[in-house]
C-alpha positions as CSV (number, residue, x, y, z in Angstrom):
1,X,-22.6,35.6,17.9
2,X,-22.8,36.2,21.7
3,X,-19.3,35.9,23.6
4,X,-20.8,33.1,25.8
5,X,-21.0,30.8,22.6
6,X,-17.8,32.0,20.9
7,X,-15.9,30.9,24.3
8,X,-17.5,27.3,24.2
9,X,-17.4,26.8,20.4
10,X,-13.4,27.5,21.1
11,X,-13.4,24.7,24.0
12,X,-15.0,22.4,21.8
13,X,-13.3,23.3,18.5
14,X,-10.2,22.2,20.2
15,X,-7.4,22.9,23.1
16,X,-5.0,25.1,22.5
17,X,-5.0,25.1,19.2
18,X,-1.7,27.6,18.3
19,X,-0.6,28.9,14.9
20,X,1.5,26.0,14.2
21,X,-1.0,23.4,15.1
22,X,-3.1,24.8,13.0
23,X,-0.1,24.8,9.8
24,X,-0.1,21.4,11.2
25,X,-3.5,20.4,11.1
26,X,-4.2,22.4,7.6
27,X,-1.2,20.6,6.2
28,X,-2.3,17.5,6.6
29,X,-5.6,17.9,5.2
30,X,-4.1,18.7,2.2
31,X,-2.6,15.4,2.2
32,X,-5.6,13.7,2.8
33,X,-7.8,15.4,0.5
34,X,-4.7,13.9,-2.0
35,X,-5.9,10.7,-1.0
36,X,-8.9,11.3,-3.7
37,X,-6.2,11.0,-6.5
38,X,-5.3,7.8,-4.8
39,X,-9.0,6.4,-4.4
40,X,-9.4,7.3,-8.4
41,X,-6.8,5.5,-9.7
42,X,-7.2,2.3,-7.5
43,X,-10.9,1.9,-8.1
44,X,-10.5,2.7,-11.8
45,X,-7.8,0.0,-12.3
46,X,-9.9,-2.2,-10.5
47,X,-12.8,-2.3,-12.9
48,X,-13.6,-2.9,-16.4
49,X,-12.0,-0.1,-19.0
50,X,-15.6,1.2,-20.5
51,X,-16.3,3.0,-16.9
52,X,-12.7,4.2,-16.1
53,X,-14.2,8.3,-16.5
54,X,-17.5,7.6,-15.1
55,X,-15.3,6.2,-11.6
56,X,-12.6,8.8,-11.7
57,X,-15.6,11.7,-12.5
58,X,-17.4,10.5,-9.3
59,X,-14.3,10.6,-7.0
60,X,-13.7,14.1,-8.4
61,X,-17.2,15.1,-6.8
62,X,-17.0,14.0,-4.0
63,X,-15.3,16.8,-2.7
64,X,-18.1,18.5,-4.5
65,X,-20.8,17.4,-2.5
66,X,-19.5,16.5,0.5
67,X,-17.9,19.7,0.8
68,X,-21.6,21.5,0.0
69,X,-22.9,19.1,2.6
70,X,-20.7,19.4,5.1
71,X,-20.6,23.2,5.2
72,X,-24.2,23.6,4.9
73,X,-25.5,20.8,7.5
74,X,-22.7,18.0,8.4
75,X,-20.6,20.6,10.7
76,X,-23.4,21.8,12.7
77,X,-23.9,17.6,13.3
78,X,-20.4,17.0,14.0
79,X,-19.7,19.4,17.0
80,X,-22.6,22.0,18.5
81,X,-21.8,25.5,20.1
82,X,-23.7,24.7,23.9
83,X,-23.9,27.4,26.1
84,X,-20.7,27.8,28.7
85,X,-21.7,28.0,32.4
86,X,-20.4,29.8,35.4
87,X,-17.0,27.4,35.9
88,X,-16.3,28.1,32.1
89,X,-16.8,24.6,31.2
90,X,-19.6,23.3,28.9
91,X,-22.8,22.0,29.7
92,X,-23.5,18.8,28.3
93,X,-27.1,18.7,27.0
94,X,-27.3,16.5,24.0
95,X,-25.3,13.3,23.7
96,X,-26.8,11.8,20.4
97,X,-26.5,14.8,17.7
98,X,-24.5,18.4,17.5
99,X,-26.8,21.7,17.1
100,X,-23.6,24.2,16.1
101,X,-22.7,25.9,13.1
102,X,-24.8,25.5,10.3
103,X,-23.3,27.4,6.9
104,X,-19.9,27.6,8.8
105,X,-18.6,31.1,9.4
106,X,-16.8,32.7,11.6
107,X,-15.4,36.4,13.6
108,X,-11.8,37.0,13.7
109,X,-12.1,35.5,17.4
110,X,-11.9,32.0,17.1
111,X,-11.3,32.1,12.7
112,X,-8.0,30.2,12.8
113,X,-9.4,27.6,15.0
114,X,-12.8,27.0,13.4
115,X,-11.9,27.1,9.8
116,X,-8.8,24.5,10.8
117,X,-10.9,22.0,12.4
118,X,-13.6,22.4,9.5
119,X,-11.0,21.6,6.8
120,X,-10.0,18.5,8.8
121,X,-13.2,17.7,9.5
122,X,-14.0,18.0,5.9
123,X,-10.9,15.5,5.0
124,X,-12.1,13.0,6.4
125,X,-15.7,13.0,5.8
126,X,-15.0,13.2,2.0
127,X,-13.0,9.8,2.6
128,X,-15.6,7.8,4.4
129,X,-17.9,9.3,1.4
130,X,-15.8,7.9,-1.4
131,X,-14.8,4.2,0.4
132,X,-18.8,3.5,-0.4
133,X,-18.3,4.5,-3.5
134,X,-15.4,1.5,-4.3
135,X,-18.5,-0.9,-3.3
136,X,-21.1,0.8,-5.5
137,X,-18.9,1.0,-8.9
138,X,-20.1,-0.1,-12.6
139,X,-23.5,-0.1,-11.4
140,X,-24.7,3.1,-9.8
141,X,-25.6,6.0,-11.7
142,X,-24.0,9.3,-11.9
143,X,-26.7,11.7,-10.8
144,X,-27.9,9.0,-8.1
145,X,-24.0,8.9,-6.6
146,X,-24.2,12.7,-6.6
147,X,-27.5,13.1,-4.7
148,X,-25.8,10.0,-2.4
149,X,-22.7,11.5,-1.9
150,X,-25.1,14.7,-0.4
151,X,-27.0,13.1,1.7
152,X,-24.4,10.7,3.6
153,X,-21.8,13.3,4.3
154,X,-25.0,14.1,6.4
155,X,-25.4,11.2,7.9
156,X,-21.6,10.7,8.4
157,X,-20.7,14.0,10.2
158,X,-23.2,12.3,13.0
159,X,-20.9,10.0,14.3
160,X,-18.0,12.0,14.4
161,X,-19.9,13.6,17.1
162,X,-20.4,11.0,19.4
163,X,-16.4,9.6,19.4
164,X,-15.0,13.1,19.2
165,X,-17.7,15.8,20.6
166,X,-17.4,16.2,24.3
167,X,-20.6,16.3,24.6
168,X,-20.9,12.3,22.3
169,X,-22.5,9.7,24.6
170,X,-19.5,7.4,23.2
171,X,-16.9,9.8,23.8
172,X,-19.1,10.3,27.4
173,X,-18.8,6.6,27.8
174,X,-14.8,6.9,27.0
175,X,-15.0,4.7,24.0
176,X,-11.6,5.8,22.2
177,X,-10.9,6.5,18.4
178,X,-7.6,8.2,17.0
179,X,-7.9,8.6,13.6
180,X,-11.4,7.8,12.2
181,X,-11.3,4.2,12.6
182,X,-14.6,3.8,13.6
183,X,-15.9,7.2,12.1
184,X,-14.5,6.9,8.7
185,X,-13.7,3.7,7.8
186,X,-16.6,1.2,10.0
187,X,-19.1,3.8,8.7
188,X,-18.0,4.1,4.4
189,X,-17.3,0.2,4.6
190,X,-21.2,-0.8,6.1
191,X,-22.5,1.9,4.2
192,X,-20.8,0.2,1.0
193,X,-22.2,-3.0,2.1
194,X,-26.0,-2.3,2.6
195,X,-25.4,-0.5,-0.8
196,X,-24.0,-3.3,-2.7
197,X,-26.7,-5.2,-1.1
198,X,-29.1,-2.9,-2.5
199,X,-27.8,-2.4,-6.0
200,X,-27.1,-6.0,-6.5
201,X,-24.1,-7.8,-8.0
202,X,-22.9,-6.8,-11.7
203,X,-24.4,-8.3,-14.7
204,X,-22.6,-11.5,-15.2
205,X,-20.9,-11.3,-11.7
206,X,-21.5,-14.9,-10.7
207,X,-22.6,-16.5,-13.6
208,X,-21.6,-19.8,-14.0
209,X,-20.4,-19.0,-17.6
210,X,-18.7,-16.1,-16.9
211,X,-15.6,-15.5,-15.8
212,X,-12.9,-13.8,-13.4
213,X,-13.7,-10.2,-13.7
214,X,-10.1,-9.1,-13.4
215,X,-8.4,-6.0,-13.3
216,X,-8.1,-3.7,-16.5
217,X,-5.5,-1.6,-15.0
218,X,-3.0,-3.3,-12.2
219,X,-0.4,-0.1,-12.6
220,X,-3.3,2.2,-12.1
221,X,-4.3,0.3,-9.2
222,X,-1.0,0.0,-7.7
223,X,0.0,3.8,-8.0
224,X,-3.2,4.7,-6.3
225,X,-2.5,2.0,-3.3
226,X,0.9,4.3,-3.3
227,X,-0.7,7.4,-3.3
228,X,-2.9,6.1,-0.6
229,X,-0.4,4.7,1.4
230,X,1.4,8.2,2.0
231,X,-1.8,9.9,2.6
232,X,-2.7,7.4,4.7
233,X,0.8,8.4,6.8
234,X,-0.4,12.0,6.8
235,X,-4.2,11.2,7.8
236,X,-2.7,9.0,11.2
237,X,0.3,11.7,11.9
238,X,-2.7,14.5,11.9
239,X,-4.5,12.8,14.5
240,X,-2.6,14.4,17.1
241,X,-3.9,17.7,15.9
242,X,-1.0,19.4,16.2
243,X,2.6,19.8,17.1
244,X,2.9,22.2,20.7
245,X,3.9,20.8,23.4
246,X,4.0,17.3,23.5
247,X,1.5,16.5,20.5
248,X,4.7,15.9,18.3
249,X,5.7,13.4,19.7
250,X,2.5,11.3,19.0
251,X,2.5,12.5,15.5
252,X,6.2,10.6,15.5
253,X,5.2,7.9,16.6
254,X,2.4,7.3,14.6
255,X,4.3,7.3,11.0
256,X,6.0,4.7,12.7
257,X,3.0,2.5,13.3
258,X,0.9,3.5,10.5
259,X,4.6,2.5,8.4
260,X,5.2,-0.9,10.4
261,X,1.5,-2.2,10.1
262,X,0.8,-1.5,6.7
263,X,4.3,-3.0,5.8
264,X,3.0,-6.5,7.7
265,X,0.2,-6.3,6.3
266,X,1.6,-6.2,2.6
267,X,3.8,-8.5,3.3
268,X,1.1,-11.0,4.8
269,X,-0.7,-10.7,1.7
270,X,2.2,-11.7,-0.5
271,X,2.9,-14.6,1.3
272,X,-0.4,-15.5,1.3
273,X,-0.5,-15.1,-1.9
274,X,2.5,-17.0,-3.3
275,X,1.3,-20.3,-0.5
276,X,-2.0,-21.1,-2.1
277,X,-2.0,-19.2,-5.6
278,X,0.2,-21.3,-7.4
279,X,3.8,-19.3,-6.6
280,X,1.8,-15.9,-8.6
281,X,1.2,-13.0,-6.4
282,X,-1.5,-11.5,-6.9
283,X,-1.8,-7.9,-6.8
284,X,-5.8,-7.1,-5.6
285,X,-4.2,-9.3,-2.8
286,X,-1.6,-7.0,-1.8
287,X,-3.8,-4.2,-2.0
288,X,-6.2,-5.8,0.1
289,X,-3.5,-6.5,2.9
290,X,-1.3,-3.7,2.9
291,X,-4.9,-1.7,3.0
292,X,-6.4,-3.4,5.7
293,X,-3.5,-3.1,7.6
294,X,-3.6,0.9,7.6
295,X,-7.2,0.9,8.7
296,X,-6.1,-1.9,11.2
297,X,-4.2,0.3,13.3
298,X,-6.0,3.5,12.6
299,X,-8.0,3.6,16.4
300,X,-4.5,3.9,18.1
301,X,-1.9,4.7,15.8
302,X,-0.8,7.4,18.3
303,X,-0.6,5.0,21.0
304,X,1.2,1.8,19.8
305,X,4.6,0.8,20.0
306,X,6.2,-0.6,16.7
307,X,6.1,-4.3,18.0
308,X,2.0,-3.6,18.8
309,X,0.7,-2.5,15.2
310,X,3.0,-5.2,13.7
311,X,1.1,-7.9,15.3
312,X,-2.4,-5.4,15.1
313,X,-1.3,-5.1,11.0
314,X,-1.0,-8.9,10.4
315,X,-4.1,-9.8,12.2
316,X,-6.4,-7.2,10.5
317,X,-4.6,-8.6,7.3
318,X,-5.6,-12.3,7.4
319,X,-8.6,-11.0,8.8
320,X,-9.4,-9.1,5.8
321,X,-8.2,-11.2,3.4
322,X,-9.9,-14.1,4.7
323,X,-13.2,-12.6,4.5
324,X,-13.0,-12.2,0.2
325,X,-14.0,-15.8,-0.1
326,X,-17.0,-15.7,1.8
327,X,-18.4,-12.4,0.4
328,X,-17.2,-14.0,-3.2
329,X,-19.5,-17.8,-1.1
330,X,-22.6,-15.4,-0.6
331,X,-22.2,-14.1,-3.8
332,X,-21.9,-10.4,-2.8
333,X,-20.1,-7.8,-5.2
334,X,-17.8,-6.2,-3.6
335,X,-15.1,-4.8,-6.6
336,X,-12.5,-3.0,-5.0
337,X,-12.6,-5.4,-1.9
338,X,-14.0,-2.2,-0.1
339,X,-16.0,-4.2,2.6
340,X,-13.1,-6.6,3.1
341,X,-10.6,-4.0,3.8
342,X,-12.5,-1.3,5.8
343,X,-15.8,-3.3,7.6
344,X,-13.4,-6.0,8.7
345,X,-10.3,-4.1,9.5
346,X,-11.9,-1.7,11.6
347,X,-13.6,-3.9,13.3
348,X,-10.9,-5.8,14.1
349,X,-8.9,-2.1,14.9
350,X,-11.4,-0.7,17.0
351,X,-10.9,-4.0,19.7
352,X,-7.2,-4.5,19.2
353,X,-7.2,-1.3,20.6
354,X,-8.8,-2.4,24.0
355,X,-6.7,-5.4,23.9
356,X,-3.1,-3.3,23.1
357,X,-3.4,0.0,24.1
358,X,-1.3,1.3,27.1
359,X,-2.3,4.3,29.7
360,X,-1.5,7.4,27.9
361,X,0.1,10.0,30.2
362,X,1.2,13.2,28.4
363,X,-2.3,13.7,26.6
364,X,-4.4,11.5,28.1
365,X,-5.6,9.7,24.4
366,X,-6.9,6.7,26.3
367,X,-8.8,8.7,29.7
368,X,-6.8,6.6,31.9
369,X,-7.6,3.8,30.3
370,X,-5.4,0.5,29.7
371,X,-5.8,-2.7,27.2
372,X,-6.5,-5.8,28.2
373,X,-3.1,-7.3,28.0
374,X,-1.4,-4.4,30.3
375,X,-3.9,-4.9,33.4
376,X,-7.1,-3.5,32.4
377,X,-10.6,-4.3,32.8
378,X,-12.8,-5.5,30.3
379,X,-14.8,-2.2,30.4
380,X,-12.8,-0.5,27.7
381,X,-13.6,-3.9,25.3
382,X,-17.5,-3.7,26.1
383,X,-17.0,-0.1,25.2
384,X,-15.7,-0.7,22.3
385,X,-18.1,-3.5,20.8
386,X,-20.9,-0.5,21.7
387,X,-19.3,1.9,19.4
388,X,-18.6,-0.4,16.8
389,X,-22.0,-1.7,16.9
390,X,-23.9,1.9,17.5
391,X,-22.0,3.2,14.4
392,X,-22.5,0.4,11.9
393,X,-26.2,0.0,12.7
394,X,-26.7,4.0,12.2
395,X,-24.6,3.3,8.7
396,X,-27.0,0.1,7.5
397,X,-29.9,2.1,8.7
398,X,-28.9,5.4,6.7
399,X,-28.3,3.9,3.6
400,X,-31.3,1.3,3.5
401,X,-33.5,4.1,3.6
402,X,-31.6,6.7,1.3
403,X,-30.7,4.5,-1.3
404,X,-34.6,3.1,-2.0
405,X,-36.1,6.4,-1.3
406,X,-34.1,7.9,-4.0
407,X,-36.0,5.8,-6.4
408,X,-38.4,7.6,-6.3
409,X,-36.8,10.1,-7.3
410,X,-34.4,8.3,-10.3
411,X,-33.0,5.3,-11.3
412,X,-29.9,4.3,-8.7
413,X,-28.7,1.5,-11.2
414,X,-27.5,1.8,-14.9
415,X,-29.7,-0.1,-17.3
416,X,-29.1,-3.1,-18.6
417,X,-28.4,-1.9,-21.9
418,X,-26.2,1.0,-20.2
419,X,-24.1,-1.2,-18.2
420,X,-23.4,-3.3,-21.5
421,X,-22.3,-0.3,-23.2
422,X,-20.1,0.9,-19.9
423,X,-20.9,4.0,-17.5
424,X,-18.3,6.1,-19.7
425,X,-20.5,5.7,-23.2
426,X,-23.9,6.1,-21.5
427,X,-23.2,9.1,-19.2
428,X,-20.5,10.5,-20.4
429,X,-20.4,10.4,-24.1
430,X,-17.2,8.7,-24.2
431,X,-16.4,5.3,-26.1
432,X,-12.9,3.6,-25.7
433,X,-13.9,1.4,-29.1
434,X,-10.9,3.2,-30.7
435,X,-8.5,1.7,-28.6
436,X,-7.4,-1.9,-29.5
437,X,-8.0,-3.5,-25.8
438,X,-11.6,-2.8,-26.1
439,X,-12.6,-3.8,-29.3
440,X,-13.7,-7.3,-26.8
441,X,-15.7,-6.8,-23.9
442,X,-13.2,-7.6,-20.9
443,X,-13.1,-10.1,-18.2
444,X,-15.3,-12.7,-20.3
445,X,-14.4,-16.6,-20.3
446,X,-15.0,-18.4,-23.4
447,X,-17.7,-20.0,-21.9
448,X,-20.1,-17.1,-22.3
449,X,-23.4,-17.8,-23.9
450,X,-23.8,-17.8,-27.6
451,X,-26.0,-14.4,-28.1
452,X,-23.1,-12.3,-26.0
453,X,-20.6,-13.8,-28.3
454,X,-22.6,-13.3,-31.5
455,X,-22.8,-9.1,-30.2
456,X,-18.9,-9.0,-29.6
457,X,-18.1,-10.3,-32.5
458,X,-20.6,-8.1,-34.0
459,X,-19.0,-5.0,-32.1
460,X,-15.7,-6.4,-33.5
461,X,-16.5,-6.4,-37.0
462,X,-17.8,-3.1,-37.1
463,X,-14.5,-1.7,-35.5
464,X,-12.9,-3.5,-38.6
465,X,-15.1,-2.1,-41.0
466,X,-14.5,1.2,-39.4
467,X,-11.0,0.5,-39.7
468,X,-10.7,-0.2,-43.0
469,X,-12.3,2.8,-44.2
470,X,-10.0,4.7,-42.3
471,X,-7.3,2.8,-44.0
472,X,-8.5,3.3,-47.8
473,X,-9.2,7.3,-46.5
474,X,-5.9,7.5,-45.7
475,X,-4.7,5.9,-49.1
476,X,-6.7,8.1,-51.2
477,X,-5.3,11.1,-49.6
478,X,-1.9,10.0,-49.5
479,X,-2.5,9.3,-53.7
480,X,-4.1,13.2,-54.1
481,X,-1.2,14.6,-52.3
482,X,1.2,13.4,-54.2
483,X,-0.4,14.4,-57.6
484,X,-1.0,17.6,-56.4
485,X,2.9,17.8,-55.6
486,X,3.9,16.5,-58.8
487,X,2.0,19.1,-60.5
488,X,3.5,21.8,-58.5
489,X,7.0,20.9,-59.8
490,X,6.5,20.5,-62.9
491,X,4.7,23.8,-63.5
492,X,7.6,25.4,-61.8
493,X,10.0,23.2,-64.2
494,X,7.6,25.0,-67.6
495,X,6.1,21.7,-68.1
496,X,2.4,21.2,-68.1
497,X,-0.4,19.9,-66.0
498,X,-1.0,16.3,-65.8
């Protein structure tokens, strides 16, 4: 590679990135590719037992795919290696999409710094890749998610570059995004939308006869929202990129926010909660709110002050909590609440950060800049509402096309038949009719219609039959042993065989 684009891909890779940023920056993407674990277990305990592998199987590729992408194409999208000029800065020549390092490699030069900012880079994309998955579960198939997964890292690593690139039109514009609010979670939760749109609710979803499709694993569910939670804290206090000079000191103060939002929003959920569901609280609830108050404050969390993310937490709460009911009105599946928590809350986080956001001086996070209620214009705001929009429209747009144009390829849904059975059976070979809890089909009313009923109690019979023979087995064996023993001693006493 010529010296003249190893000196700009190390200006745009990052400044001054030093040894201990980059322990810093590798670190933390540790913690956040950790965050997986976390996604597995909440979206698994929010569904139906009989597709618990297929779910957790699918979040374990992600990395997989995203990670093939992302190496291969996504990087080169994300950030491009322009040619330096004369006065050593970089010459800006295309705002919309990065032409850089495709099948990322790199000299000893600028290794530590390129390899860093890929592995971040990588974090994150593989989290934006699995939030679409929470809106696309017990219906999509396995090899479909796979060839998805591919394809929208692609699309993903796209407008990374326009916030973060210098070269971006949005970053150009000044448009301002910490931590992936607008990157990550606006583009994974319209992505999940247009796909849920596309895939079309779960059999039995809103039928009139069917009921609550509840959770089949709350702990699960709740010890993923932990694990999430802490990553979560790692994912903001990376956003500095670093620890020299005075980046520590915004890494500090965002586990502080990122803590004090998510902690209001929790809290708002609970009380929500116990108000209008009869004194119970309800646990997709909590997740919901103590969620949507991480993503809330994820487009400043270097930049607020404690009192600013509670009140950003609380509002991106209600916001997001509010909004279940009228997906649930227009009859859209949405399983994990995925749309709820990330479309809404960063919505809501990319403008509460034109409204709250104060000058920054040390790094110069906001470029001069200052909200709305400190002074500032209302430019910041109209910048803003064009990133939010420029990035969810590029998100719809994506998936409308990929998802249909992979049916022409395979089936994107499971069959009928396949999502009776459950994604674990049909694509996995593995059946959970052993297991006591699953002997009924779950999350059914006793209103369901008389042919379902007469196939449960079909499929319950048969587990009895099975049973049973297990049973007498057991017996028969138990009998022969015994025989076989008594035989044994005798001979050894001189009697004789029985």
């Amino acid at each position: 590679m010529a010296a003249s684009d190893t000196s700009s891909r190390i200006h745009l890779l990052a400044e001054d990135i030093s040894w201990d940023d980059a322990t810093w920056i590798l670190t933390s993407s540790f913690i956040i590719f950790t965050m997986q674990t976390g996604f597995s277990l909440l979206e698994s305990g929010c569904v139906r037992r009989k597709n618990h592998v297929s779910i957790i199987l699918k979040n374990c590729c992600d990395p997989l795919f995203s990670g093939l992408a992302f190496w291969t194409i996504g990087y080169g999208l994300s950030l491009t290696a322009d040619t330096a000029v004369a006065d050593g800065t970089v010459s800006h020549r295309n705002p919309f999409i990065g032409f850089g390092d495709f099948l990322v490699d790199s000299t000893q030069v600028d290794m530590g710094q390129l390899f860093a900012t890929y592995a971040y880079r990588l974090s994150l994309i593989s989290v934006a890749t699995t939030i679409v998955l929470g809106a696309m579960t017990e219906r999509i198939t396995f090899l479909a998610y796979c060839l998805f997964s591919f394809l929208i890292t692609i699309v993903f690593s796209v407008p990374s570059y326009w916030i973060w690139s210098p070269n971006g039109f949005l970053r150009q514009w000044l448009a301002v995004d910490v931590a992936g609010c607008s990157t990550v979670h606006l583009a994974g939760g319209m992505s999940g939308l247009i796909a849920t749109l596309i895939l079309k609710p779960r059999l039995g979803r809103f039928s009139q006869n069917a009921g609550t499709f509840a959770m089949s694993s709350p702990t699960n569910a709740l010890l993923g929202t932990f694990m999430l939670w802490w990553g979560w804290v790692g994912l903001h206090m990376s956003s500095a990129f670093g620890v020299s000079n005075n980046k520590w000191k915004y890494s500090a103060r965002s586990a502080v926010s990122t803590i004090m939002s998510s902690s209001i929003g929790g809290t708002t959920a609970l009380l929500l909660s116990y108000l209008f569901m009869r004194h119970k609280f309800d646990i997709k609830l909590f997740i919901c709110g103590l969620l949507s108050g991480l993503v809330s404050v994820s487009a400043g969390c270097t930049l607020y002050q404690p009192w600013e993310s509670l009140i950003i937490g609380f509002i991106g709460s209600l916001l997001s909590i509010g909004n279940i009911p009228v997906l649930r009105l227009m009859k859209i599946d949405d399983p994990i609440n995925t749309i709820s928590i990330h479309l809404i809350g960063s919505i809501w986080g990319m403008l509460a950060l034109a409204i709250f956001v104060q000058k920054d001086t040390l790094l110069q996070m906001t470029y001069n800049q200052t909200g709305l209620i400190y002074g500032g214009s209302m430019r910041l705001l109209y910048v803003q509402m064009l990133a939010i929009v420029c990035i969810a429209v590029w998100s719809a747009l994506a998936t409308a096309v990929i998802l249909p144009s992979m049916r022409l390829l395979l089936a994107i849904r499971l069959s009928l038949n396949d999502e009776l059975r459950g994604a674990d059976f049909a694509e996995h070979n593995t059946s959970h009719e052993a297991n006591d809890d699953t002997l009924l089909p779950q999350n059914t009313s006793l209103k369901t219609n008389k042919s379902v009923a007469r196939m449960r109690l079909k499929k319950v019979l048969t587990a009895l039959k099975a049973t049973h023979r297990m049973s007498s087995y057991h017996r028969r064996n138990s009998f022969l042993k015994r025989h076989v023993k008594q035989n044994q001693t005798k001979t050894l006493a001189g009697g004789h065989l029985v």
